[in-house]
Legacy VTK file of the C-alpha trace (Angstrom):
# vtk DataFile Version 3.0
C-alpha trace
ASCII
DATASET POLYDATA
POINTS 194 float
-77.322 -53.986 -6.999
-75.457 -50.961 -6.550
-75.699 -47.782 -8.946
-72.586 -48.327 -11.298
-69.537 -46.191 -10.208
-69.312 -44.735 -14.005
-71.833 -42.815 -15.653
-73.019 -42.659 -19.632
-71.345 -39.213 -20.121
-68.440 -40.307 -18.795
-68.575 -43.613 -21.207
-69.529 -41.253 -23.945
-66.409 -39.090 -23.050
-64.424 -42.112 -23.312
-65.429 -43.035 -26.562
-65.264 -39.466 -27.968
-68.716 -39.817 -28.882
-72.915 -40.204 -28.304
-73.646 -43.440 -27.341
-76.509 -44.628 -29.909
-80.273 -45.415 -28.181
-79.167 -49.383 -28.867
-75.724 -49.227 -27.170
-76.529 -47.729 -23.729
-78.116 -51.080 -22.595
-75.495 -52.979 -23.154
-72.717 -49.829 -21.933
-75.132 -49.837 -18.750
-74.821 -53.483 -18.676
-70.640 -53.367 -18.301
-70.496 -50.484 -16.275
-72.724 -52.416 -13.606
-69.981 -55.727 -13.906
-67.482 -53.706 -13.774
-68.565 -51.745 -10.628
-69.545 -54.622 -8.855
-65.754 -56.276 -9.493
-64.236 -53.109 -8.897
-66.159 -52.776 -5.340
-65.305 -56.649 -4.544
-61.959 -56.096 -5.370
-61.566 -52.576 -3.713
-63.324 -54.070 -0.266
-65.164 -50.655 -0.580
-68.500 -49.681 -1.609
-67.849 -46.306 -2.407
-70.838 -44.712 -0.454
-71.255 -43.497 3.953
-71.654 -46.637 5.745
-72.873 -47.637 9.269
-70.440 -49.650 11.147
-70.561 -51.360 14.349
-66.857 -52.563 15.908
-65.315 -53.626 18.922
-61.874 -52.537 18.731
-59.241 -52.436 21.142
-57.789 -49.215 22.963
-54.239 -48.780 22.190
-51.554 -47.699 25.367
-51.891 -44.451 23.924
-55.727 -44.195 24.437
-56.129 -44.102 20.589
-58.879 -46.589 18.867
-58.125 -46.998 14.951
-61.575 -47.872 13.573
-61.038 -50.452 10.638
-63.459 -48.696 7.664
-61.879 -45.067 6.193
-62.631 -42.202 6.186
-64.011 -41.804 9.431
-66.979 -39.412 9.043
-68.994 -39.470 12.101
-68.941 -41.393 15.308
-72.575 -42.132 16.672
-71.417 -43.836 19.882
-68.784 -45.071 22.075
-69.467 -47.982 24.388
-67.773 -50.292 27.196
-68.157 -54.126 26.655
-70.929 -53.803 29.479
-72.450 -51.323 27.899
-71.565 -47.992 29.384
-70.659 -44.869 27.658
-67.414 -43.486 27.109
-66.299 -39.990 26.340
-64.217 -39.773 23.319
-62.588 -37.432 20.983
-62.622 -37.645 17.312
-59.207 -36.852 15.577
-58.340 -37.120 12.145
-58.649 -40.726 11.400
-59.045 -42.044 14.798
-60.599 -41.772 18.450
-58.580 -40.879 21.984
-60.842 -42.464 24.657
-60.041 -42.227 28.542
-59.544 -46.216 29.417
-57.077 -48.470 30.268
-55.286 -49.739 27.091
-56.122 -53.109 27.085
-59.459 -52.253 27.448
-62.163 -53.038 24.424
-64.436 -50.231 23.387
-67.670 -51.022 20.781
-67.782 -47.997 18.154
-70.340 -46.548 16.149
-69.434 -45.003 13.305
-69.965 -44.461 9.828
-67.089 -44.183 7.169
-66.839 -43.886 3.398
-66.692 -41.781 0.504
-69.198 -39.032 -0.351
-68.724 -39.439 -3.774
-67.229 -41.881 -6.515
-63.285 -40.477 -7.139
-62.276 -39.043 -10.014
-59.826 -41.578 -10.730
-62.299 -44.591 -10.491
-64.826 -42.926 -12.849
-62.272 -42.562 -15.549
-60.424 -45.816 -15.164
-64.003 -47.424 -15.009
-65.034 -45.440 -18.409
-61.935 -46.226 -20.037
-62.854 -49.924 -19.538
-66.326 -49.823 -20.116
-64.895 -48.145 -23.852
-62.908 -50.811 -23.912
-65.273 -53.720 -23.458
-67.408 -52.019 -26.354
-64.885 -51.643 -28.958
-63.890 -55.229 -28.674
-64.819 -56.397 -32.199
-67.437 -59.098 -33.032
-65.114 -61.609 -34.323
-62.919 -61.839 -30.896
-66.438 -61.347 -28.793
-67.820 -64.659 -30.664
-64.673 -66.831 -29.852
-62.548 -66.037 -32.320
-58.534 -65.837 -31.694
-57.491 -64.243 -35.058
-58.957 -63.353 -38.274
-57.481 -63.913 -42.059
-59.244 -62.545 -44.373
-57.955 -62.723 -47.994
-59.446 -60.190 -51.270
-56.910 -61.141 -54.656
-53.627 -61.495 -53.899
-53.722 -59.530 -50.238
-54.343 -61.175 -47.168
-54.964 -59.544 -44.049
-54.268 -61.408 -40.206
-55.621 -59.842 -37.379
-54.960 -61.684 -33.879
-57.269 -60.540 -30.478
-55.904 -60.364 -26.838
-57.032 -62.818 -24.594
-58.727 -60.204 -22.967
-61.045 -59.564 -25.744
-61.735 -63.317 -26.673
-64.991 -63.750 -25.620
-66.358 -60.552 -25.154
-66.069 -60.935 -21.372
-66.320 -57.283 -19.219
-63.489 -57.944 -17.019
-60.983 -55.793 -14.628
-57.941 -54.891 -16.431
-54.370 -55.356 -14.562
-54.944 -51.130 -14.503
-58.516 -51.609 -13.086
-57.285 -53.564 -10.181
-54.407 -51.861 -9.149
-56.405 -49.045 -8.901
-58.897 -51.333 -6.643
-56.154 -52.153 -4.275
-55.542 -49.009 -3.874
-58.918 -48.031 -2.681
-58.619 -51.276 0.213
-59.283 -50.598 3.754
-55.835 -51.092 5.734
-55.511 -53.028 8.666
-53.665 -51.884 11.896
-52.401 -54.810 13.352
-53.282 -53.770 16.510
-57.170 -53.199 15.826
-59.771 -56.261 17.061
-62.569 -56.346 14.967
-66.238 -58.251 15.505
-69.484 -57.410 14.046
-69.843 -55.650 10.950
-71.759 -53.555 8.829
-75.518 -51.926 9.723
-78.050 -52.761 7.225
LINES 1 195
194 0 1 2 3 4 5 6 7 8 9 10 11 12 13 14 15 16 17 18 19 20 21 22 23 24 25 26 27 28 29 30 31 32 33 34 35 36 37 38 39 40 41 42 43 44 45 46 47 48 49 50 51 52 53 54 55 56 57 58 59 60 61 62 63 64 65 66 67 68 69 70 71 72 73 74 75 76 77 78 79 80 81 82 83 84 85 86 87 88 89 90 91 92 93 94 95 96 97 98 99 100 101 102 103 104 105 106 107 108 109 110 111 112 113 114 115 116 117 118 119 120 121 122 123 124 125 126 127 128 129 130 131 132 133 134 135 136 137 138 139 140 141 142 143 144 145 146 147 148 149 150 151 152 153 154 155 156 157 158 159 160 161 162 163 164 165 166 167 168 169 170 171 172 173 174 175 176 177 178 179 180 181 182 183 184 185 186 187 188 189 190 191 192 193
């Protein structure tokens, strides 16, 4: 498993407080769910990858590769295995060859570093998840609870019946946003280096 995309301070800045020596297990705990749902549903690991692609070579000479952002190509390569010379520009490759040529691209593409954006959304759930009260987290719908003549009703979301660490509607909007786009005129085979 990967390291969660949230950290405890961040949590703890979330809450607006220390997390106690018994609650960081189980705030560790949802961070990891929650970063492995947001990275399924984001397509995106978050973290420099190694990719391997044959991709087509537009009219223009341009090749799109399919993972973003492009940090580094290792190696540019004919179907029959012979080098081609290439220039990197901001996103995408210009290669010399015909365009309906194939070209197989090294490359590796990501993020450096977890965005701001997903570590606080992330947090903010993670809060969420452990404020969900014991009642709702056992199954329980609503409350009543009655003292004399006053009687109090309290009902849960659905979220929160259960207990379950799930993405909010928020949390994977946020994930879509973070999806690799497709060109539509970009041929992919192979995949990732491991």
């Amino acid at each position: 498993m990967s390291a969660p995309l949230v950290d405890i301070e961040d949590i703890e800045a979330a809450l607006g407080r220390t997390l106690s020596d018994e609650e960081k297990p189980r705030a560790l705990f949802v961070a990891d769910k929650l970063s492995e749902a947001f990275r399924q549903r984001a397509r995106q690991s978050f973290t420099v990858e190694t990719y391997v692609h044959r991709l087509k070579v537009d009219a223009g000479g341009r090749v799109f590769p399919t993972r973003a952002p492009l940090v580094e190509v290792l190696a540019v390569f004919t179907d029959e295995g012979a080098p081609v010379a290439y220039e990197k520009r901001h996103g995408f490759l210009f290669v010399r060859a015909w365009c309906s040529d194939f070209v197989v691209v090294t490359y590796t593409a990501g993020l450096t570093e977890v965005p701001v954006a997903v570590r606080l959304q992330l947090a903010d759930s993670v809060r969420r998840v452990l404020l969900i009260p014991d009642a709702a987290a056992q199954g329980a719908t609503q409350v009543t609870e009655t003292t004399g003549p006053f009687t109090q009703s309290r009902q849960y979301a659905t979220w929160a019946v259960g207990g379950q660490a799930l993405l909010s509607p928020d949390d994977q909007a946020l994930a879509d946003s973070y999806r690799p786009r497709r060109a539509g005129h970009v041929w992919v085979m192979g995949g990732r280096l491991t």
